[in-house]
N, C-alpha and C positions, 0 to 999 in steps of 0.2 A: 580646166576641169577642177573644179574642187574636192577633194580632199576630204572624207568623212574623218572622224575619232578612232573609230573603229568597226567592225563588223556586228553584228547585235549578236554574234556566238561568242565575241571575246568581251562584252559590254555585259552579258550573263553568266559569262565565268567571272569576270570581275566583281559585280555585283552576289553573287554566292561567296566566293571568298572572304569578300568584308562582311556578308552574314553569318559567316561557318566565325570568325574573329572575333564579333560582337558577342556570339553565343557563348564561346570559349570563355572571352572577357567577362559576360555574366556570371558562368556556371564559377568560373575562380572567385568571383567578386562572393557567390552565394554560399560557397563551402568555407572561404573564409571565416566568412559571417556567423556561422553554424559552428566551426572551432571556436570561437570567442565565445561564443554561449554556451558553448558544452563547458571552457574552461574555467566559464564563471559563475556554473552548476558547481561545477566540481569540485573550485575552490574549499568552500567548506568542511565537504566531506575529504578531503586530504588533510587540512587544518587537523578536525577531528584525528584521524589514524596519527598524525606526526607525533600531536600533542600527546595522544595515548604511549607511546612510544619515548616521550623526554622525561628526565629528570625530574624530581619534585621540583627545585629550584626554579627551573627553565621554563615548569611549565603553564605559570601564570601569567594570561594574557597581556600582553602591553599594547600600548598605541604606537601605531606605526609615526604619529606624528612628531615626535621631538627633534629635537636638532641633529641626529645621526640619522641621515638619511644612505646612508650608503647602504650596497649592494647586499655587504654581509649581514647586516643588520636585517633585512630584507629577509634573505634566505634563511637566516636563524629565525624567523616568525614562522615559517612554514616549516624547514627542515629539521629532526631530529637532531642533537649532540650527541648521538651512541644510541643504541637501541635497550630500550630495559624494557624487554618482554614481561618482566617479573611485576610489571604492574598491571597487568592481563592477572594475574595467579592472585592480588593484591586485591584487586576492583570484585573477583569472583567471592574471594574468601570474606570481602567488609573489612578487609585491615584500613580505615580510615581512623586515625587519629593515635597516639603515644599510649591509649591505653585499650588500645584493638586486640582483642586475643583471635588466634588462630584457631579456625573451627579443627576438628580431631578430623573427619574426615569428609569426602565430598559431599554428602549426604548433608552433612551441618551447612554448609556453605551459602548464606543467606542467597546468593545468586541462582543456587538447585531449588530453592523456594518460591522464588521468582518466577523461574523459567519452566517451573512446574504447573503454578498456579494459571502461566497464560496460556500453556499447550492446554491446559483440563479444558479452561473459557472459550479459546478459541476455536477447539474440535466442535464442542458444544454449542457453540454457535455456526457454528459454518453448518453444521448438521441440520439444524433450524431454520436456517435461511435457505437451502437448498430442496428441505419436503415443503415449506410453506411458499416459496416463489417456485417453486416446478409447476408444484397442482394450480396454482392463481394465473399463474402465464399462460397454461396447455387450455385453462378453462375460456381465456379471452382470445387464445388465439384461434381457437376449437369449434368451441361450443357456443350453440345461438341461444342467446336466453334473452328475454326482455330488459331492456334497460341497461346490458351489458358496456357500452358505447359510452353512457352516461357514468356509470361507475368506475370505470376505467378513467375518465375524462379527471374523477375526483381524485383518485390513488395519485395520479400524476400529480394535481393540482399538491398533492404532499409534498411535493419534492421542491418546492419554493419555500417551506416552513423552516428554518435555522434548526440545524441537527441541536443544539444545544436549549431552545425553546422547550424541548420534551424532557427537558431533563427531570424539571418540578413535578408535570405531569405522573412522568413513570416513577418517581421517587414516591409521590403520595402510593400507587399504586401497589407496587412493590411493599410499601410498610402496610398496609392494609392487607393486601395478603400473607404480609409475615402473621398478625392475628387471626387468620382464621390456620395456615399452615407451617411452621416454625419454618420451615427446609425453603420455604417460598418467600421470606422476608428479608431485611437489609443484613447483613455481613455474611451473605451465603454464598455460594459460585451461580445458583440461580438467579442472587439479582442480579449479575453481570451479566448476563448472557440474555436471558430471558425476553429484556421490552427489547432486543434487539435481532429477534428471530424472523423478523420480517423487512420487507424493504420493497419504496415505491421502484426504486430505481434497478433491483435485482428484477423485478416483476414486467417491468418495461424493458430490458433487456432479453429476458429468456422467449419474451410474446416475439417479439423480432424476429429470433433466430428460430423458435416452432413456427412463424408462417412464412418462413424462408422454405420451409420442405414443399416437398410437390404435394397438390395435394391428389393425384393418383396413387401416392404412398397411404393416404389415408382413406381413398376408396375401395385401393385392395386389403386392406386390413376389413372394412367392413364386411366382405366378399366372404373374409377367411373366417369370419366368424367372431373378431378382435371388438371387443368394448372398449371403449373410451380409456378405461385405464389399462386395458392392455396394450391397446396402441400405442398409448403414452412410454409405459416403459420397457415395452418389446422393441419399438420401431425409432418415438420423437428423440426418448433419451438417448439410446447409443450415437444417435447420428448427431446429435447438438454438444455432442461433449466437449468440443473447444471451447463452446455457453460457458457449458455448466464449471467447469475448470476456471473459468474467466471469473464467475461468480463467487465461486469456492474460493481462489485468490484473493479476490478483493474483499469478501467478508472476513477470513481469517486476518487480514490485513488491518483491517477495522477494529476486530477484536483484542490486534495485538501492540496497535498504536494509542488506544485507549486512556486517557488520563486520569480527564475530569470527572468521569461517571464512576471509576472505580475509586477513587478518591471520596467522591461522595456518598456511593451508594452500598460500598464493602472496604473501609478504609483498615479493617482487622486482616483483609487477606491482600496481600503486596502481589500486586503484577511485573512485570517490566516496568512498566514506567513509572507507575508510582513507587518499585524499589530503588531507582535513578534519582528517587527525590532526597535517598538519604543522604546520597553522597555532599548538598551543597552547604555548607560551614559544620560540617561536622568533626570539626578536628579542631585542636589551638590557634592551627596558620589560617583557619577560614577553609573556604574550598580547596579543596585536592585537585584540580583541574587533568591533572594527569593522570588519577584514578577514573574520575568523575569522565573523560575522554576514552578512558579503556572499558570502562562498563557501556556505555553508549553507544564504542564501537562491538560491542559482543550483542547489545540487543539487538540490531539491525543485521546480522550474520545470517538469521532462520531466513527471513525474509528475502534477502538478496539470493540465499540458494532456491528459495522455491519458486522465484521470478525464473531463475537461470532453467531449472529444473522444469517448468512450464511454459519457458519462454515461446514455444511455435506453436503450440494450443493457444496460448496467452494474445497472440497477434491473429492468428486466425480467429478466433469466436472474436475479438473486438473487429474487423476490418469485413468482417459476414453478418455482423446483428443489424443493419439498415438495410440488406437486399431483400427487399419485398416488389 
């Protein structure tokens, strides 16, 4: 008689096992994979905090490449020699260079001018983008109107133009309306905010997440008596608020990463970033790298708390604007 291998119950425990192992084997192989790119995100932004944290001396960049390639060498690129918070207090006040005076109180502190002028822009803008893409979203998610299909089709067809293309546009635009209204022209808080109260891509977001609701919600509304804008913001709003939160984030975001346009289009009123621009050779030794690292770490501070701070609105309105 011969002799099988084995039973076909012990030939499908075996064959499950080496599957349950393979799996195992991948899912290590995948999260690996995932630490190495978290750690070579992150890289920089550790860079940034260390640098903020070292010595003037320490803290101008070198090449990793010379002939000391040792371990210590290594770790002083990344790790601080002693922490001097005091250039947190240094970076806020503008003590960059041998003849920096010390502003008298917080008030003066060219950083509270800063940090003043992007919260004023960025409220201001987020306000704008959130009544100008609600109504434009509710109206294409909504309402039949001739042609709507087609217009919509262009709005989108915006969002392939280079954010940076419109710059000239809105520039001419902007100084044209400063001659007919002073408050509406270039070095005002209006031109910054202003050509930027609208958005193809806020507009195509919020449409998703209003024809995500049932639309029984919006036949009993009709029932009850509810017009179009009351449904809107009795019923569409409260229930899409992880949207609109998603919206509000990422326009305030916009507003407060801003470089080039407030550079160009209000270079008398400093934002974040373009007060970041004073930091580079402003002093005897060239850049401050250490200051110029602790300013940079303080402007990305608002941001990171209000990602933290809407972090599970933040992932739900993104991970719910495609169920349709």
């Amino acid at each position: 008689m011969i002799k099988t291998a084995g039973t076909p119950q012990k030939v499908k425990a075996g064959s499950l096992l080496s599957s349950r192992a393979s799996n195992r084997l991948g899912q290590l192989f995948l999260h690996i994979l995932i630490i190495m790119l978290l750690l070579l995100m992150l890289m920089p932004f550790f860079w940034m905090v260390a640098t903020s944290l070292k010595p003037a001396a320490d803290a101008t960049p070198q090449s990793l490449n010379g002939e000391d390639k040792s371990i210590s060498r290594f770790l002083g690129f990344f790790l601080p020699n002693g922490l001097h918070f005091e250039n947190y207090g240094d970076a806020w006040n503008g003590n960059y260079g041998s003849s920096a005076k010390v502003p008298k109180d917080f008030f003066d502190a060219p950083f509270t001018r800063y940090f003043t002028n992007s919260i004023i822009v960025g409220v201001a803008q987020t306000i704008g983008v959130l009544i100008t893409s609600t109504l434009a979203a509710y109206a294409f998610a909504r309402l039949k109107f001739w042609g709507s299909g087609i217009l919509f089709g262009f709005i989108l067809a915006t969002m392939a133009i280079p954010h940076e293309a419109s710059y000239i546009p809105n520039l001419v635009i902007v100084t044209q309306l400063g001659n007919v209204a002073g408050a509406l022209g270039t070095n005002t808080y209006t031109a910054l905010f202003l050509p930027w109260i609208s958005s193809a891509f806020y507009i195509f977001l919020l449409r998703q997440f209003f024809m995500s609701l049932p639309q029984e919600l919006y036949e009993a509304g009709q029932l009850d008596g509810l017009t179009d804008i009351g449904y809107l913001w009795r019923i569409a709003v409260p229930l899409s608020m992880p949207a609109i939160l998603t919206v509000a984030l990422f326009a305030f975001q916009g507003s407060w990463n801003a470089f080039l346009w407030p550079l160009i289009a209000a270079p008398t009123i400093p934002v974040i970033q373009t007060g970041l621009r004073t930091f580079l050779g402003n002093s005897e030794v060239g850049t401050e790298w250490d200051l110029l690292m602790a300013a940079a770490t303080i402007g990305i501070v608002p941001m990171m708390f209000l990602y933290f701070l809407v972090q599970r609105r933040f992932i739900e309105g993104v991970s719910r604007t495609g169920i349709k």
